[in-house]
N, C-alpha and C positions, 0 to 999 in steps of 0.2 A: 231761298238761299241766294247771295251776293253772288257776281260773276266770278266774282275773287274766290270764293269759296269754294264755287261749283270746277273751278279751272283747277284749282290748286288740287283736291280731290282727285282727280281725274287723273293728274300726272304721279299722285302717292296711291297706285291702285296697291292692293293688298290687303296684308288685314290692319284695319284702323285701329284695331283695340293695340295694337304689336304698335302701332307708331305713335298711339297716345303714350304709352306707356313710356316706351324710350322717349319723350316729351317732356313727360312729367318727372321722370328720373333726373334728366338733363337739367333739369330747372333745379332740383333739388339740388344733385351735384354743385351747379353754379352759387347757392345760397349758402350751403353748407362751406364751404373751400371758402367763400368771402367771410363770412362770421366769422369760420376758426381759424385762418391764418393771419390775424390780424396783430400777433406778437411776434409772430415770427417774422411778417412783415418789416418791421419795427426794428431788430433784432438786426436782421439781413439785409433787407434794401433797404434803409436808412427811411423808413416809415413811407414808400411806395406800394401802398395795399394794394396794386389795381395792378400790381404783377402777378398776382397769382391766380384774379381772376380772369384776366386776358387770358392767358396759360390754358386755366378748365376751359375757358372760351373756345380756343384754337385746337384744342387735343379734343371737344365737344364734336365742334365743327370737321373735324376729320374723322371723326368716326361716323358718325350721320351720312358723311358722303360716302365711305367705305360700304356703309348697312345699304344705302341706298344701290350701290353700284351692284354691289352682290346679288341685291333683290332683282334686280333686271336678268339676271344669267338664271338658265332654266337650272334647277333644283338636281337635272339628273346628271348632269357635265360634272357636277361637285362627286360623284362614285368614281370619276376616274382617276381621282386626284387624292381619295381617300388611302390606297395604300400607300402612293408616295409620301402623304401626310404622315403615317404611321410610323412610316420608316425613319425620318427628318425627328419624330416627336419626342419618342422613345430615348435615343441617344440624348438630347436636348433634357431632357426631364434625368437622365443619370447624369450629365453634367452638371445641373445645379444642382443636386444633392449632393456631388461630392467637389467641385470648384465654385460653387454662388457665392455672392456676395453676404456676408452678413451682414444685417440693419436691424439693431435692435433683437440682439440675442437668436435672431432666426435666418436660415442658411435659405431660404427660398428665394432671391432674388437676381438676378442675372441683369449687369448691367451693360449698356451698349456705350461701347469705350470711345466712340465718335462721337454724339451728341451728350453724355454724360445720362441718360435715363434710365432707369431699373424699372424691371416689371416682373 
């Protein structure tokens, strides 16, 4: 094994199959998003395809660091934060069923009125 290989390893301790996987998603993701946005491209930014894969790029790229960050904090600190989660979730989840966004005939969406993004 390369020094590159065996360093790089060392610092993504955990389970490999878990970060292969979100690897190969991520790639996917990125190929998929460039393929099929390539009308709307077209359509919207005036035939700048390489906006929406920068985009899956950047929204990749932060989430990788999020999983990563998470992964460092022990597993048991997340019990303490589970019923405040609960609490925040709940109200959250009867908001968008009855104020969401609709996109496409479906009320599931909640958008963030500062940056413009629904999830």
């Amino acid at each position: 094994m390369s020094t590159f290989a065996s360093g790089f390893t060392a610092r993504f301790k955990g389970d490999r199959i878990i970060w292969l996987i979100v690897a190969l998603l991520s790639i996917f993701s990125v190929l998929l998003v460039y393929s099929s946005t390539e009308t709307l491209a077209y359509k919207q930014r005036g035939g700048d395809t390489e906006f929406y894969l920068i985009k899956q790029l950047i929204i990749i790229m932060g989430g990788v660091a999020l999983m990563y960050v998470c992964h460092l904090v022990n597993y048991m600190r997340y019990s303490k934060f589970a019923v405040f989660a609960l609490v925040v979730i709940v109200p959250l989840l009867a908001f968008t069923l009855f104020n969401g966004v609709q996109i496409r005939e479906a009320r599931r969406w909640v958008e963030l009125p500062i940056i413009g993004l629904s999830f």
